[in-house]
MIVOTOR-323809 format. One record per residue (C-alpha): residue number from 1; chain; z negated, x negated, y negated. Coordinates in pm, 1 decimal. Layout:
<nodes>
- NUM/A/Z/X/Y
...
</nodes>
This chain:
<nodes>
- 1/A/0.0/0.0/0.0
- 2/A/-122.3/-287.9/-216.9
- 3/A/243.9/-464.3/-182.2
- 4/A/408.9/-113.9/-239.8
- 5/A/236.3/-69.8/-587.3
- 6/A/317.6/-423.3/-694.5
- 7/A/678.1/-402.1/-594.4
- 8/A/763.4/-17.0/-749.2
- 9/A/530.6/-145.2/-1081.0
- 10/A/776.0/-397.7/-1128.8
- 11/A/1111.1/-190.9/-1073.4
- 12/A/990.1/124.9/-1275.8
- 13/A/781.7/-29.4/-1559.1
- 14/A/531.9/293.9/-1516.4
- 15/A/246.0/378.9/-1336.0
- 16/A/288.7/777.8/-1281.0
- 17/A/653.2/718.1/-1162.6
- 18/A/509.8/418.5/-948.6
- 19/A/270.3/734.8/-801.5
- 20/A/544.5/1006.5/-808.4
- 21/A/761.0/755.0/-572.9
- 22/A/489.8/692.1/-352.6
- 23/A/379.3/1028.1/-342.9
- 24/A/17.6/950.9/-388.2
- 25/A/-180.9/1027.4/-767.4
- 26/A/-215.6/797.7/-1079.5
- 27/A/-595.2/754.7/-1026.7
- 28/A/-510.4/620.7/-662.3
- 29/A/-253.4/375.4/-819.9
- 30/A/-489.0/265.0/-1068.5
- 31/A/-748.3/114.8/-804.3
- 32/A/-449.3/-67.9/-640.1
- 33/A/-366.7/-199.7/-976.5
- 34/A/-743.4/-306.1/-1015.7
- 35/A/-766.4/-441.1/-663.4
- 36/A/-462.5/-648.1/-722.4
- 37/A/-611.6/-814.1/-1023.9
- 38/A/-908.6/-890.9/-829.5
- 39/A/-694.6/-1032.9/-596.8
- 40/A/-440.1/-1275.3/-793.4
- 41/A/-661.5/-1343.7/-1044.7
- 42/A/-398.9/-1235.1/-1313.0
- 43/A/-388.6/-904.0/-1558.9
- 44/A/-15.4/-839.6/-1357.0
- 45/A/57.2/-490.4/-1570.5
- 46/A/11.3/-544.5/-1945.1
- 47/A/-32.0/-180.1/-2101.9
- 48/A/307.1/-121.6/-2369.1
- 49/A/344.5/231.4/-2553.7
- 50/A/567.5/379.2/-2303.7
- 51/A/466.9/194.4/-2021.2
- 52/A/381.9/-108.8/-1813.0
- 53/A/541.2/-492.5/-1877.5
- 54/A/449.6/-690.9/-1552.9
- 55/A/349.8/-1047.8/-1612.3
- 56/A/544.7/-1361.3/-1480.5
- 57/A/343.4/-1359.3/-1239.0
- 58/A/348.1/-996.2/-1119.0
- 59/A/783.2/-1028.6/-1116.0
- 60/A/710.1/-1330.1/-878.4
- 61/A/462.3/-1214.4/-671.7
- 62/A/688.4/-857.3/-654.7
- 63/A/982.6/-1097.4/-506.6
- 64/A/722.2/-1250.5/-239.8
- 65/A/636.4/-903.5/-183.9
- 66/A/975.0/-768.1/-146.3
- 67/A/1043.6/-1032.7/200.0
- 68/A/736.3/-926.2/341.0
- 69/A/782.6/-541.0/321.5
- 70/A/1162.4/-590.3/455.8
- 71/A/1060.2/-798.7/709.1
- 72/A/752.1/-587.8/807.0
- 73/A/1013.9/-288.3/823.0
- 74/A/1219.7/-440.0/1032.0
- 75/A/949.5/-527.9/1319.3
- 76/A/820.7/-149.6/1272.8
- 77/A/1190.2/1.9/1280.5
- 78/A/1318.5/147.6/1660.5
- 79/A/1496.0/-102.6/1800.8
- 80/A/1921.1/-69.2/1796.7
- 81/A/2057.4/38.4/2130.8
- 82/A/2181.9/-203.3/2318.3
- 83/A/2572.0/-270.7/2330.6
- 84/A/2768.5/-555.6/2506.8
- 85/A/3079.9/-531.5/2318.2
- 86/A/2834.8/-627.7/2056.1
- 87/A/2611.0/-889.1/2148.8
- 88/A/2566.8/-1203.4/2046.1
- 89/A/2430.2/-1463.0/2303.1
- 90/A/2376.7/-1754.6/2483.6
- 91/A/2242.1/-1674.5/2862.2
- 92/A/2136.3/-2024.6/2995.0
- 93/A/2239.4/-1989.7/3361.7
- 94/A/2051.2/-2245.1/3679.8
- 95/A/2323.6/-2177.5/3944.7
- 96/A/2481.5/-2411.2/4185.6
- 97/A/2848.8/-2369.5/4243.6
- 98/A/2860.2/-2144.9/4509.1
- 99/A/2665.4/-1895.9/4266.3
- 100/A/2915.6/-1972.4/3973.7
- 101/A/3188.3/-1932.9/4238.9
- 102/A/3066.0/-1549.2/4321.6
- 103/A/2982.3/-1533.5/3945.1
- 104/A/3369.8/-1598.0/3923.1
- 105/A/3483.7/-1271.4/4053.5
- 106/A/3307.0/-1088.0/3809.5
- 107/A/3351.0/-1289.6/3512.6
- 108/A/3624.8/-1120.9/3327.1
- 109/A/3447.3/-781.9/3372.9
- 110/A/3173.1/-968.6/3178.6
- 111/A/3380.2/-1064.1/2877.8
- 112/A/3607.6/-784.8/2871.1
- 113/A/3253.0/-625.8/2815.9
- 114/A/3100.5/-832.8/2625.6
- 115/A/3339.1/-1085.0/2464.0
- 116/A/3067.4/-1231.7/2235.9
- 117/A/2815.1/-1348.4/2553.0
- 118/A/2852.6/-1703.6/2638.0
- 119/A/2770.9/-1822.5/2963.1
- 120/A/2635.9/-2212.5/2996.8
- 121/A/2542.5/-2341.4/3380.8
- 122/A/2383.6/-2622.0/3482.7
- 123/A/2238.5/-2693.4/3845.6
- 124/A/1915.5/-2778.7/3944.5
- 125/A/1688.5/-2828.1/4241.1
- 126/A/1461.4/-2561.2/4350.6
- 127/A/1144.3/-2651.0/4181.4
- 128/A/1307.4/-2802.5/3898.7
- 129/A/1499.4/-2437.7/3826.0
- 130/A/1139.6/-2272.9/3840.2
- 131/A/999.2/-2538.7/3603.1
- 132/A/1282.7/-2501.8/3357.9
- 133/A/1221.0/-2115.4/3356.7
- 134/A/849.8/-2143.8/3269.7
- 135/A/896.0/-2383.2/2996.3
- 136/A/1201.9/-2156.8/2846.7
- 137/A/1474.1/-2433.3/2904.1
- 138/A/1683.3/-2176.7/3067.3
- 139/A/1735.3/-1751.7/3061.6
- 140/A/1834.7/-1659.0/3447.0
- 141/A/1862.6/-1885.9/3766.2
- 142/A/2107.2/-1759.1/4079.4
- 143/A/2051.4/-1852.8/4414.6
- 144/A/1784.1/-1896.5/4681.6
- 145/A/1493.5/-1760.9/4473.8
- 146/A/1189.6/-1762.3/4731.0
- 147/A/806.8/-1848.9/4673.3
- 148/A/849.0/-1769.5/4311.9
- 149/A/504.5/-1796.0/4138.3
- 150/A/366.3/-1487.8/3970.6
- 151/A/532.5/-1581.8/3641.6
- 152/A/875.1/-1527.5/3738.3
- 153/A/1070.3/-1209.2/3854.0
- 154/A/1351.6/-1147.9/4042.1
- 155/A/1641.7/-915.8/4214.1
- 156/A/1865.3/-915.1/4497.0
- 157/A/2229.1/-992.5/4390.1
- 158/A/2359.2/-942.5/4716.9
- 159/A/2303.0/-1010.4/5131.9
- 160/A/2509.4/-1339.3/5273.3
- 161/A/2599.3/-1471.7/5581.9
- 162/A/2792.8/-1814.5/5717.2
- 163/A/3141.3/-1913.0/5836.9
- 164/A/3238.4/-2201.5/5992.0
- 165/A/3495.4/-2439.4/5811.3
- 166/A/3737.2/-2689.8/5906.0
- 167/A/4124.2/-2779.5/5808.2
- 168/A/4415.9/-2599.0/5901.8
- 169/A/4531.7/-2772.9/6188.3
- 170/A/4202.6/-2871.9/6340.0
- 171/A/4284.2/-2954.2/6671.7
- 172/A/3925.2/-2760.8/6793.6
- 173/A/3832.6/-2554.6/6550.5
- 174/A/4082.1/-2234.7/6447.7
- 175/A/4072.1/-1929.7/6241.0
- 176/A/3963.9/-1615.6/6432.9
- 177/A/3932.5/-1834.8/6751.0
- 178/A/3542.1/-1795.5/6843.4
- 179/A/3363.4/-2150.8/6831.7
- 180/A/3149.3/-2200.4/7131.5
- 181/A/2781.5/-2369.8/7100.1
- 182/A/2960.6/-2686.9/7229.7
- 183/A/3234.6/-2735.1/7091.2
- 184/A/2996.3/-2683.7/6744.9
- 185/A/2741.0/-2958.3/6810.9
- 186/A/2992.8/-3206.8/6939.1
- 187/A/3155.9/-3153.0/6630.7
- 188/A/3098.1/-3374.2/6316.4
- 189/A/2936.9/-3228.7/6029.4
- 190/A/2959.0/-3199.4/5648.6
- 191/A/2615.3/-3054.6/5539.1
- 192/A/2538.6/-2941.5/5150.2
- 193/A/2195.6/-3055.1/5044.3
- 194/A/2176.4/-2973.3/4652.1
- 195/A/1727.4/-3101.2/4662.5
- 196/A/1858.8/-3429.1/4819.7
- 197/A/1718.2/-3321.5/5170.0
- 198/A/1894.5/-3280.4/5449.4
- 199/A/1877.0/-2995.2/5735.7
- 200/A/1784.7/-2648.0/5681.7
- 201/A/1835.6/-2300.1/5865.2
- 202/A/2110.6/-2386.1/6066.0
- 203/A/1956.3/-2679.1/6211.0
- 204/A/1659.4/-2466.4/6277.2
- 205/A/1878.9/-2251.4/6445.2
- 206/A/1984.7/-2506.8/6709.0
- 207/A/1631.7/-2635.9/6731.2
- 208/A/1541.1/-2341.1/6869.8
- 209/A/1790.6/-2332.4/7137.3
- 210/A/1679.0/-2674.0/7236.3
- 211/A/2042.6/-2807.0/7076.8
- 212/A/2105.2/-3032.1/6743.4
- 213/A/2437.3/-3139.0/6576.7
- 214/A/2579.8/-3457.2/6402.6
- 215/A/2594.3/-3482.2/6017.1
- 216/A/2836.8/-3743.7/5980.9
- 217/A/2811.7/-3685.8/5577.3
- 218/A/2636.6/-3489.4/5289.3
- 219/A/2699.4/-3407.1/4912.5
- 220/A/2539.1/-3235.7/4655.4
- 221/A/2763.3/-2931.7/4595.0
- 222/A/2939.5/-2684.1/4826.7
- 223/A/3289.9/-2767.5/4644.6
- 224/A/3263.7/-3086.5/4753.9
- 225/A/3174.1/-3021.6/5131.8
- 226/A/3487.1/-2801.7/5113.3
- 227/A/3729.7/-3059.1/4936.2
- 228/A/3628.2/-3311.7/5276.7
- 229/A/3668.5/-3072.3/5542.4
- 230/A/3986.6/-2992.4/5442.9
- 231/A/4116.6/-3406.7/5469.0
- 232/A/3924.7/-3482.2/5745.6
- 233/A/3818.8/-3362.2/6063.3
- 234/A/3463.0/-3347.9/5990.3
- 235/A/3351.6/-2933.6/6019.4
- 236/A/3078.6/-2750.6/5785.8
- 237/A/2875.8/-2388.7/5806.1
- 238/A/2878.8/-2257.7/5406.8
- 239/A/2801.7/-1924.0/5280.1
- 240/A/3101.4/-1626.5/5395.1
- 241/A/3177.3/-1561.6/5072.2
- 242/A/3252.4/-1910.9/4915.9
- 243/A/3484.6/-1979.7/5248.9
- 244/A/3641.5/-1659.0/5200.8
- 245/A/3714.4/-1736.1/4871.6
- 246/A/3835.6/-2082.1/4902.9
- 247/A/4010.2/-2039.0/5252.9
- 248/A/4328.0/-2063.3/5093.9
- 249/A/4272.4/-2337.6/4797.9
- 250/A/4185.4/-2552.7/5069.9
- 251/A/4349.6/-2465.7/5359.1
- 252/A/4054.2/-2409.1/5524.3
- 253/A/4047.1/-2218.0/5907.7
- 254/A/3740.3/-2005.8/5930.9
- 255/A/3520.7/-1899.5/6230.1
- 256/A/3190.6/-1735.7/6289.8
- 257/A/2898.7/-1967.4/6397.9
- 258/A/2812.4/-1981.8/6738.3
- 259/A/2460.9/-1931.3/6685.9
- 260/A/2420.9/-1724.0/6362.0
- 261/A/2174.1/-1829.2/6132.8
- 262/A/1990.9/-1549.7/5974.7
- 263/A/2128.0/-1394.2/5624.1
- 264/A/1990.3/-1497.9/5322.2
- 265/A/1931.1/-1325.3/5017.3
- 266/A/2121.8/-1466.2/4669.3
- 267/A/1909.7/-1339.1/4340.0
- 268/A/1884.9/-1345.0/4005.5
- 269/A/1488.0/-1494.2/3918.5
- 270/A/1404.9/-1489.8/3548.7
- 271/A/1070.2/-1519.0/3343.9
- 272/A/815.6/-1215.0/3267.3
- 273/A/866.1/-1297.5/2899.1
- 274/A/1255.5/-1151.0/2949.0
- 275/A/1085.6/-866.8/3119.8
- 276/A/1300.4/-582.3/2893.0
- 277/A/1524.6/-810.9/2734.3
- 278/A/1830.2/-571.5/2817.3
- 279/A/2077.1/-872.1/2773.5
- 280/A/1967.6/-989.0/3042.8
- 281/A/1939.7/-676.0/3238.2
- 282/A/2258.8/-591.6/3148.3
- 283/A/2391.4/-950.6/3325.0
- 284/A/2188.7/-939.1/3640.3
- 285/A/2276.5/-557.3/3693.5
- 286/A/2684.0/-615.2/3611.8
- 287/A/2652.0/-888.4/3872.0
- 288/A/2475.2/-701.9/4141.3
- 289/A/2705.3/-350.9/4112.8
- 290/A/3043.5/-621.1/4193.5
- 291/A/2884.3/-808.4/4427.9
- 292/A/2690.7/-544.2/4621.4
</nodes>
């Protein structure tokens, strides 16, 4: 109220229009004058025949005022509706590149929809992508989002599965032709480790059948493992999707594991502070309806 007074005193130069515009009576803006020169100290409104002439300081303490009643308007006014076509934004996106491979088939949809959304990936490990969400270095992180600590929150994008990759004209190892448990572990492997550490659920897999396989190399991206299966004769088990995908930029034959590892889920983790920020909702749930 205090703010009010001071701002309409300046503008209108008298006090019973400064009440008439704030609806309240001349003896109530009176006080508020007093209080204010209690306050700064300074006689503000200097009594004139028809009227008020603020002091110096009362025109520059009305411009201080002015911000703050603008800006305290603005945190108190409904928020806009949200609109893609509209927005704005960065989204800072942990995904390896099979992620920003499935990300790639909805992509356009995304900035057809929202052509002022920029996208910016980077890949991390794990526990590094978790870190990077509690410390707000990043927005969203896709991929194999388990054991998340209480902080963080997260969706189902979609259910995957594996294929089995190797070159066209593998002498062993064709597309359709079912791959027996065998023929799989005498084969030599390419194996994706993106933490550095090799093994994982297919291993575990033949484990517990009593069987292992070799892994003859390893790299740090899927990409990668599919670029070397398709010049060598080494073979690799990657997400269905990805080899689905890529079957024909590489020239890749595809078969279904002998011993199916179980499906995994791919999500979408972010931080409880974006809890309701709907650009982000907006991303995670575009994602999920193609993908799904």
């Amino acid at each position: 109220m205090l703010l009010l007074v001071l701002r309409e005193g300046v503008r209108r130069r008298k006090l019973a229009d400064v009440a008439a515009t704030l609806g309240v009576t001349q003896t109530a803006i009176s006080h508020s004058v007093v209080r204010l020169r209690d306050i700064f100290e300074d006689e503000l409104f200097i009594r004139r025949p028809h009227g008020v002439e603020p002091t110096a300081r009362a025109i520059q303490l009305a411009q201080i005022a002015e911000k703050v009643i603008e800006t305290t308007g603005t945190m108190l006014a409904e928020p806009k509706p949200f609109d893609p076509a509209r927005e704005e934004r960065d989204l800072r996106i942990i995904a390896l590149d099979f992620e920003i491979t499935l990300l790639s088939e909805v992509m356009e949809r995304i900035f057809q929809e929202a052509p002022g959304i920029r996208l910016h990936f980077r890949s991390l490990s794990h526990g590094a992508a978790v870190s990077a969400l509690e410390r707000n270095e990043a927005d969203l992180w896709l991929g194999f989002a388990r054991q998340l600590p209480a902080t963080l929150e997260s969706a189902v994008l979609l259910e995957e599965t594996y294929k089995v990759i190797a070159r066209r004209g593998h002498p062993r190892v064709g597309t359709g032709v079912p791959i027996d448990l065998d023929t799989f572990c005498n084969e030599k492997h390419v194996v994706t480790t993106p933490g550095g550490t090799p093994g994982g659920i297919v291993d575990d897999t033949l484990r517990s059948q009593g069987r292992q396989r070799t892994v003859a190399a390893t790299t740090p991206g899927f990409l990668s493992t599919l670029d070397l299966v398709s010049r060598t004769d080494l073979i690799a088990t990657v997400p269905a999707r990805l080899a689905t995908a890529q079957a024909a930029n590489f020239r890749l034959n595809l078969a279904d594991p002998p011993s199916a590892p179980r499906p995994f889920a791919v999500s979408a983790a972010w931080h409880r502070r974006a809890s309701g920020d709907e650009a982000i909702d907006w991303f995670v749930q575009s994602v999920h309806q193609h993908l799904a």
